[in-house]
C-alpha positions as CSV (number, residue, x, y, z in Angstrom):
1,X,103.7,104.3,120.6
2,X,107.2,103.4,121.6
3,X,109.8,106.3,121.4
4,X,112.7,104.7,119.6
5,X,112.5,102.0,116.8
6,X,115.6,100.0,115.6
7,X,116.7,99.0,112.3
8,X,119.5,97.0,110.6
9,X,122.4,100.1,110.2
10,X,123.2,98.7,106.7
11,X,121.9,96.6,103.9
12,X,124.4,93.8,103.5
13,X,125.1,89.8,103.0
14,X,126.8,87.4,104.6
15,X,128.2,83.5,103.8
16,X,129.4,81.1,105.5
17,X,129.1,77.1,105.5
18,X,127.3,75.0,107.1
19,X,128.5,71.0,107.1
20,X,128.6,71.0,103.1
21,X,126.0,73.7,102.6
22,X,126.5,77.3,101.9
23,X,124.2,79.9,103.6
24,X,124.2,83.8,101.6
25,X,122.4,85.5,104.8
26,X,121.0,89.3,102.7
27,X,119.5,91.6,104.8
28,X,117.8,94.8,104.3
29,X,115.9,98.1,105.8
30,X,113.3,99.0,104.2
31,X,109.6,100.9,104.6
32,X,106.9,99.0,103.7
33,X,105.6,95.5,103.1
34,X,106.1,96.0,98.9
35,X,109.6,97.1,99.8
36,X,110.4,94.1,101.4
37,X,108.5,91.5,98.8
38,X,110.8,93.1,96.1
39,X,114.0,92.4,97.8
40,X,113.3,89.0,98.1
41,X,112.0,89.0,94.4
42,X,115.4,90.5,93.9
43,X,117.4,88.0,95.5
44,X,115.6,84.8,94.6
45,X,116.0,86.5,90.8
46,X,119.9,86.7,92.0
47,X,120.5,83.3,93.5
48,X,117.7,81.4,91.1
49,X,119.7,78.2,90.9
50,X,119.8,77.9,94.8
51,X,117.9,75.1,96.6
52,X,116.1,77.7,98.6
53,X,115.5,80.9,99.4
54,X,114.2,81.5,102.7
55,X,112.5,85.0,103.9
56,X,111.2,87.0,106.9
57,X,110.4,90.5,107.4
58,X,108.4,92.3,110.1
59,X,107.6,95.8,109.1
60,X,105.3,98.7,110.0
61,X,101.6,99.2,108.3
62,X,98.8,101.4,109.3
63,X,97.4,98.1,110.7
64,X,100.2,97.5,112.8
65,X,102.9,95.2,112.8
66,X,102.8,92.4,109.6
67,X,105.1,89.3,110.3
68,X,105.9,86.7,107.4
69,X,107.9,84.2,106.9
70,X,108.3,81.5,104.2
71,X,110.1,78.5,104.6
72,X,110.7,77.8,100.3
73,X,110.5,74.1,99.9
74,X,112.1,73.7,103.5
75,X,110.3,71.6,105.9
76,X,107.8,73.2,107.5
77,X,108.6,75.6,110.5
78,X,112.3,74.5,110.0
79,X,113.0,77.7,107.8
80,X,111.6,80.8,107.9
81,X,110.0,80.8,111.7
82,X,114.0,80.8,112.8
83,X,114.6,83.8,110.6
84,X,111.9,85.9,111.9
85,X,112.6,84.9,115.5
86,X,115.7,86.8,114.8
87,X,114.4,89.6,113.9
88,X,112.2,89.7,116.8
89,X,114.6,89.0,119.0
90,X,116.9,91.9,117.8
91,X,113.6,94.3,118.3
92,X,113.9,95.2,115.0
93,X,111.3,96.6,112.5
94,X,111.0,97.4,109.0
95,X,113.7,94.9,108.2
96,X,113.8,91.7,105.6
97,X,116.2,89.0,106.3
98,X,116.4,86.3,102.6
99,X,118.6,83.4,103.8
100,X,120.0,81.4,100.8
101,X,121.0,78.0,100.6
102,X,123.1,75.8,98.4
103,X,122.6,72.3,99.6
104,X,126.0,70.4,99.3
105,X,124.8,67.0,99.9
106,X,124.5,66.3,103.8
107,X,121.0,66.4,105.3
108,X,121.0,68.4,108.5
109,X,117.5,67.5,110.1
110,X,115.0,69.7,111.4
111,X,117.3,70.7,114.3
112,X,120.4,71.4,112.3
113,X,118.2,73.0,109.9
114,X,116.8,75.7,112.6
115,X,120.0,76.6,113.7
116,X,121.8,76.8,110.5
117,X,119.0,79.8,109.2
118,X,118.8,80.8,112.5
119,X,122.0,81.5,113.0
120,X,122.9,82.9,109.4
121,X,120.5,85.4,110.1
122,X,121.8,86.1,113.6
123,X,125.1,86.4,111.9
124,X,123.4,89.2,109.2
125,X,122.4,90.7,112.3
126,X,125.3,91.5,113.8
127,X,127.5,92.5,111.4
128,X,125.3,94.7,109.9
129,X,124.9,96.4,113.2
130,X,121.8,98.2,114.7
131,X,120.5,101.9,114.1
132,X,118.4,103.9,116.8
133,X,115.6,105.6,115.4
134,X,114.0,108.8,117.9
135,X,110.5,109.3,117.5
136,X,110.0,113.3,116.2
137,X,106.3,115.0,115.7
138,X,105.9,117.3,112.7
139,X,103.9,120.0,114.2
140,X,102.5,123.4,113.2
141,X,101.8,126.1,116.0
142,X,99.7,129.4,115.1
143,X,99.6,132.4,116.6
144,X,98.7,136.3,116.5
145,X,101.3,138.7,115.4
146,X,101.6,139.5,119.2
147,X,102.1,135.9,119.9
148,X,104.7,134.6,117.0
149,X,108.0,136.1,118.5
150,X,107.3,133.9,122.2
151,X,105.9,130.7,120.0
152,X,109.7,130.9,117.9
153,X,111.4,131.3,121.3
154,X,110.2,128.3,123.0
155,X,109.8,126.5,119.8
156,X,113.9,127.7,120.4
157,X,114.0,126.9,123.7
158,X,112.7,123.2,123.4
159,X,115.0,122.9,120.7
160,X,112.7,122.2,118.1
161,X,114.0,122.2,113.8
162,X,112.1,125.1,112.5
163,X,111.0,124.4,109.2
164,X,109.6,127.7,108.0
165,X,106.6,130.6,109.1
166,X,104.0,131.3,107.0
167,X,102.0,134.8,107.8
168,X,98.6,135.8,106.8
169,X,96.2,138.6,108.2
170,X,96.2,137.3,111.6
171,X,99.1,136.2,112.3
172,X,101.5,133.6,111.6
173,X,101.7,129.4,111.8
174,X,105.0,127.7,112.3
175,X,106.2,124.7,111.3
176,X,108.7,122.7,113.2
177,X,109.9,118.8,114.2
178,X,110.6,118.7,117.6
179,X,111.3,115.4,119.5
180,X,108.6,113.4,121.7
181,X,110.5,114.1,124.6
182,X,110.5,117.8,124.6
183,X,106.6,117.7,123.0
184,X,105.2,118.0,126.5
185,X,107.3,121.0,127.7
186,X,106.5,122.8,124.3
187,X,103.4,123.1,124.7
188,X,103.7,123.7,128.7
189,X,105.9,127.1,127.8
190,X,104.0,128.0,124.9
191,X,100.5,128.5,126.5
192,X,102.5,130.6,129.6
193,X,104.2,132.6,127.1
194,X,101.2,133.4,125.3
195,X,98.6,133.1,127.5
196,X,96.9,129.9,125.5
197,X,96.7,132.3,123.0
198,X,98.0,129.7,120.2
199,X,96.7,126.7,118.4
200,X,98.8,123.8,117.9
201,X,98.8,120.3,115.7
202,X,100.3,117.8,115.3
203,X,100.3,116.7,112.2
204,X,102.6,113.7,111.5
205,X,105.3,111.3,113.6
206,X,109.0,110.9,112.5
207,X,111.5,108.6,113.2
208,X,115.1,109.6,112.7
């Protein structure tokens, strides 16, 4: 799983004009593939008497990565495939990009068409900037009452977030987010501080 994911820094639109046509470039971050369908439900409700709508988004599912485009009464491939190839091509993820169009009587072609939403998007690209995600692990190590004060100082150490520490009979479990980077050393120190007397797990992956 890759350490660092990017998205758009901020949820904007753009226009500009191509030949006689105006292009609204909107783009958003979002979480999910629902997420995403509603924003472009949102903006084909805002911009209903346009002549198209075009959308992509490429977002994160348990399955993996779902890609979509739709080209909305455009010739086919002329459209949305441009959109989502910016996208890719900025590496991001989790992000819809709904390119609107107001056709203002000169036919571009199939050419002019791919770089006019290609480009609109490009343009939503860069001026909404890019945000760098880190990969964090929510994790939760347990220990004995002789073992809790070295887990908290390496936890410490490693520069992990402690959450809270919950005690029972035994002993005590932490919970912490600590980056992927310093995962590997954490767990290194821990089991020399306490002997492997500890249990850790992880129990869910950030990105912030």
């Amino acid at each position: 799983m890759s350490e660092k994911k990017l998205k758009p820094a901020q949820n904007i639109e753009i226009r500009h004009k191509v030949k006689d046509s105006k292009f609204y470039a909107s783009i958003f971050s979002i979480n999910n593939r629902s997420e995403a369908e509603e924003k472009i439900a949102e903006i084909k409700d805002k911009y209903s008497d346009a002549s198209h709508n075009v959308s992509a988004f490429r977002v994160e599912s348990k399955a993996g990565i779902i890609e979509y485009f739709h080209d909305d009464g455009e010739p086919a491939g002329s459209s949305g495939p441009p959109v989502l190839e910016a996208i890719k091509g900025a590496d991001l993820i989790n992000t819809v990009i709904v390119v609107t169009r107001y056709f203002g009587g000169t036919k571009l072609g199939i050419g002019g068409l791919i770089r006019a939403y290609g480009n609109s998007a490009r343009i939503a690209i860069n001026q909404a900037g890019i945000e760098e995600l880190n990969q964090f692990f929510l994790i939760s190590v347990e220990g004995n009452f002789n073992q809790i004060g070295n887990i908290l100082g390496q936890l410490e150490a490693n520069k992990a977030e402690i959450l809270n520490t919950v005690y029972n009979e035994k002993g005590g479990t932490v919970k912490s987010i600590i980056s992927s980077e310093k995962y590997k050393s954490l767990k290194r120190d821990i089991k020399e501080k306490t002997g492997d007397k500890f249990s850790l797990n992880l129990e869910k992956t950030l990105f912030r």
